[in-house]
N, C-alpha and C positions, 0 to 999 in steps of 0.2 A: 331743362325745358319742361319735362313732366311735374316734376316737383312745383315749378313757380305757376301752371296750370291747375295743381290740384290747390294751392293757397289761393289763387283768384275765385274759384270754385267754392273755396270754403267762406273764403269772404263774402260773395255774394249770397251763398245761402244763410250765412249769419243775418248781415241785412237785409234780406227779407224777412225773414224770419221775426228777427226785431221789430221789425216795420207793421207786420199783424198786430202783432204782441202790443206795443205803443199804441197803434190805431183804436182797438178795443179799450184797452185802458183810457185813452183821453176818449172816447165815448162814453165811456162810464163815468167818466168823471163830468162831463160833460151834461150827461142826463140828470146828475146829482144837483149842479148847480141850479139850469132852467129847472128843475123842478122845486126847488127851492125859493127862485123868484130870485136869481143871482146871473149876472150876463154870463152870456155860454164861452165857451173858449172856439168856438167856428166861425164866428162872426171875420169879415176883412179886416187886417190889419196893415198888410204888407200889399203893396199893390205897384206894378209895373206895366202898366196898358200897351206899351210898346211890343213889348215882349210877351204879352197875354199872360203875365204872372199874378195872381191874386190868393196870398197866404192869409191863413187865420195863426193863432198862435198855436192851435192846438198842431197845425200842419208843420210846425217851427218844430216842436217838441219830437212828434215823428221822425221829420225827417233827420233831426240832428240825432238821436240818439242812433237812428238806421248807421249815416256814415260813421259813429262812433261805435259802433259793433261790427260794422267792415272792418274799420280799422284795427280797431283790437285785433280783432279773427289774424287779419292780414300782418301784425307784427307777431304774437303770437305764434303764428305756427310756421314762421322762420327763426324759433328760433330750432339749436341741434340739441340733442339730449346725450 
């Protein structure tokens, strides 16, 4: 129980972690463009009004790479050495 406690723990702090990390970068990347006279990556692209969901890609890129640093974290450090 402890162990699978402290791999949740790890997981989660990888994705957020990620999740700064990715956020900063597509802002930069971000500023790079609109300054350049290139459409930005925050603009709506993904939209479910039912559900009050309204993505940009750059929010795609975020969040996916978040759950894919969970996930690693979380197979990773099951495994035994």
């Amino acid at each position: 129980m402890r162990r699978t406690l402290l791999r949740l723990l790890l997981s989660i702090v990888a994705g957020a972690v990620v999740a700064v990390l990715s956020a900063l970068a597509v802002t930069l990347i971000n500023l790079y463009l609109v300054g350049h006279g290139y459409a930005g990556l925050l603009r709506e692209s993904i939209s479910w009004p039912a559900a009050g969901v309204h993505l940009s890609p750059g929010d795609v890129v975020m969040l996916s790479l978040s759950l894919l640093a969970a996930g690693v974290a979380w197979i990773l450090s099951g495994r035994r050495s």
